[in-house]
C-alpha atoms as one frame of an Amber mdcrd trajectory, in Angstrom:
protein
 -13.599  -1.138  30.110 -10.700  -3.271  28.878 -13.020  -6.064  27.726 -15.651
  -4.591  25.410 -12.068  -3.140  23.336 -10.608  -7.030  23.638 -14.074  -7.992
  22.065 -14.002  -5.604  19.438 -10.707  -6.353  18.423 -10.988  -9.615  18.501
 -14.020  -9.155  15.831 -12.142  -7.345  13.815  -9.542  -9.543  13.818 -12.097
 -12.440  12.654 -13.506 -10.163   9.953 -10.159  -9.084   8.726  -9.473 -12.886
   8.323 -12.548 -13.608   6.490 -12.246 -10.833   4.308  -8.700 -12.195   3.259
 -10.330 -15.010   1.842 -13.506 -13.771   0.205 -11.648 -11.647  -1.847  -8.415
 -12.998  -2.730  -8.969 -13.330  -6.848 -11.656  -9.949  -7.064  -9.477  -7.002
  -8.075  -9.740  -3.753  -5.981 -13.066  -1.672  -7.320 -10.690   1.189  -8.085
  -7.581  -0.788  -9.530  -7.510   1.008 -12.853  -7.856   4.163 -11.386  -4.994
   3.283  -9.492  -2.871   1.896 -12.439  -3.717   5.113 -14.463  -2.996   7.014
 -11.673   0.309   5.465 -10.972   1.636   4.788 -14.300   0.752   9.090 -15.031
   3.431   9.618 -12.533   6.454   8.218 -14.013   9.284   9.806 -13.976   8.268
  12.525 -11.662  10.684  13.705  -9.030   8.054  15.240  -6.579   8.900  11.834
  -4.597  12.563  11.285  -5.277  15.273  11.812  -2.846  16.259  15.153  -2.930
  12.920  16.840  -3.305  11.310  19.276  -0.378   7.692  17.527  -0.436   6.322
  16.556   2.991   9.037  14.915   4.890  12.131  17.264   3.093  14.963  16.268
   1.774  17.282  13.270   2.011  14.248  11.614   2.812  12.266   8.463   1.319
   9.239   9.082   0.366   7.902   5.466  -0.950   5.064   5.293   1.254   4.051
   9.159   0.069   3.694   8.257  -3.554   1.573   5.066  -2.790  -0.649   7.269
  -0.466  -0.644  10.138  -2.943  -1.823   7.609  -5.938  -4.613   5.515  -3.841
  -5.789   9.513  -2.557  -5.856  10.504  -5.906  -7.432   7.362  -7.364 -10.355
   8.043  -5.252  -9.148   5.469  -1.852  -7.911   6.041   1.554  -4.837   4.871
   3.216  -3.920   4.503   7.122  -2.292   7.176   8.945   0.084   6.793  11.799
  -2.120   7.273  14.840   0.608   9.829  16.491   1.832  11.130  13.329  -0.606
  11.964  11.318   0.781  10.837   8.171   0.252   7.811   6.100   1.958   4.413
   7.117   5.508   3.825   6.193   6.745   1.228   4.168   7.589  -0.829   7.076
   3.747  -1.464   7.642   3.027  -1.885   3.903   6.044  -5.057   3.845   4.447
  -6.608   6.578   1.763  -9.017   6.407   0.810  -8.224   9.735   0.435  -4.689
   9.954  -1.631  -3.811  12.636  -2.939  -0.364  10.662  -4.054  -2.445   7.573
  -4.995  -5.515   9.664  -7.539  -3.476  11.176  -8.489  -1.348   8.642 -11.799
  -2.335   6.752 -10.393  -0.815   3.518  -7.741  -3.533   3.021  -6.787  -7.033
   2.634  -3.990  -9.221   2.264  -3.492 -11.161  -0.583  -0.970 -13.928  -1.767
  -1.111 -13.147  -5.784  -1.005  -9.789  -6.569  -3.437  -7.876  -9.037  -2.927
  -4.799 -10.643  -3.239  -1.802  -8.603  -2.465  -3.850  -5.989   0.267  -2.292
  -3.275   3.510  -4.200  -3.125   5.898  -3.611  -0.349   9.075  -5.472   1.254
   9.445  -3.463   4.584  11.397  -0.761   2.793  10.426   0.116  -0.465   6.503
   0.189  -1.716   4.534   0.869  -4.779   2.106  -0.393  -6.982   1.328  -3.575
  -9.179   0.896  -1.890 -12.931   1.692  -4.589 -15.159   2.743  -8.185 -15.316
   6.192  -8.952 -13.136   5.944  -4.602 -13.222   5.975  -2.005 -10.107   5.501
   1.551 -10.126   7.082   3.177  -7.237   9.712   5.388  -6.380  13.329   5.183
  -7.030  16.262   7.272  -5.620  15.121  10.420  -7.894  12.184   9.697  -9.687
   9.344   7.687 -10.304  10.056   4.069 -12.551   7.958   1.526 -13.665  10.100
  -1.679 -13.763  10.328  -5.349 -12.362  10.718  -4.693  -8.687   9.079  -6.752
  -6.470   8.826  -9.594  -9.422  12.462 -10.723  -8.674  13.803 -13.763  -7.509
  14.795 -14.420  -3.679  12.863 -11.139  -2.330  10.088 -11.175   0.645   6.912
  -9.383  -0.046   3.579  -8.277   1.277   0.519  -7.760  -1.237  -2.088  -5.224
   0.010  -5.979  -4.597  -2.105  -7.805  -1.958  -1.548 -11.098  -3.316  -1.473
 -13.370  -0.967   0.512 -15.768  -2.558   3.128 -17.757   0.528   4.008
């Protein structure tokens, strides 16, 4: 039993590696949907801080927006296996996150695009301009040049939507 699953991960794996290359300059086939969607959002609180959506409270809620806008924007997002939720912003600032690794609807890239998700292991959001992020703040949703600034580690997700 153990070695069919070690094959099929290790084809995924392979796949997922191929697919990084293939499509590293195509934009995601819903990345203005996903700008628009974004960008419509700003300065929204339904996200911030102090508001009662999904996780409550004195909560962040980074990874919530992102998986609100792709939802909305007509894509999918990985969900925590036990959870049940989307993936936190820990797995969107990795480039080796095992949910979007495997995933068929993503790939890491080195040079973001627009609608592209941007994420540095704590905060996420989404490519919207040049040197520009929309994504959540302590309050409210901002478009501004986070993620574009010197001396800060980032991972650059595409949606890009195998099957």
């Amino acid at each position: 039993m153990g070695i069919p699953s070690i094959t099929i991960a290790c084809c995924l794996f392979l796949q997922a590696l191929s697919r990084c290359e293939a499509s590293e300059g195509s934009p995601s086939p819903i990345a203005d949907s996903i700008v628009r969607e974004a960008k419509s959002r700003i300065g929204e609180t339904k996200w911030g801080i102090a508001s009662n959506y999904s996780t409550g409270p004195n909560t962040d809620k980074y990874h919530l927006f992102v998986a609100d806008v792709i939802t909305e924007a007509g894509g999918s997002v990985p969900f925590w296996y036990f959870y049940r939720s989307p993936i936190g912003a820990g797995e969107w600032g990795s480039r080796w996150s095992f949910y979007l690794m495997f995933s068929p609807s993503w790939i890491n890239v080195n040079s973001p695009l627009f609608g592209d998700v941007i994420g540095d292991g704590e905060i996420v959001g989404i490519v919207t301009g040049p040197n520009k992020t929309t994504h959540v703040a302590k309050h409210r949703v901002v478009e501004n040049d986070w993620g574009f600034r010197p001396n800060q580690t980032l991972a650059f997700w595409r949606y890009v939507h195998f099957w």
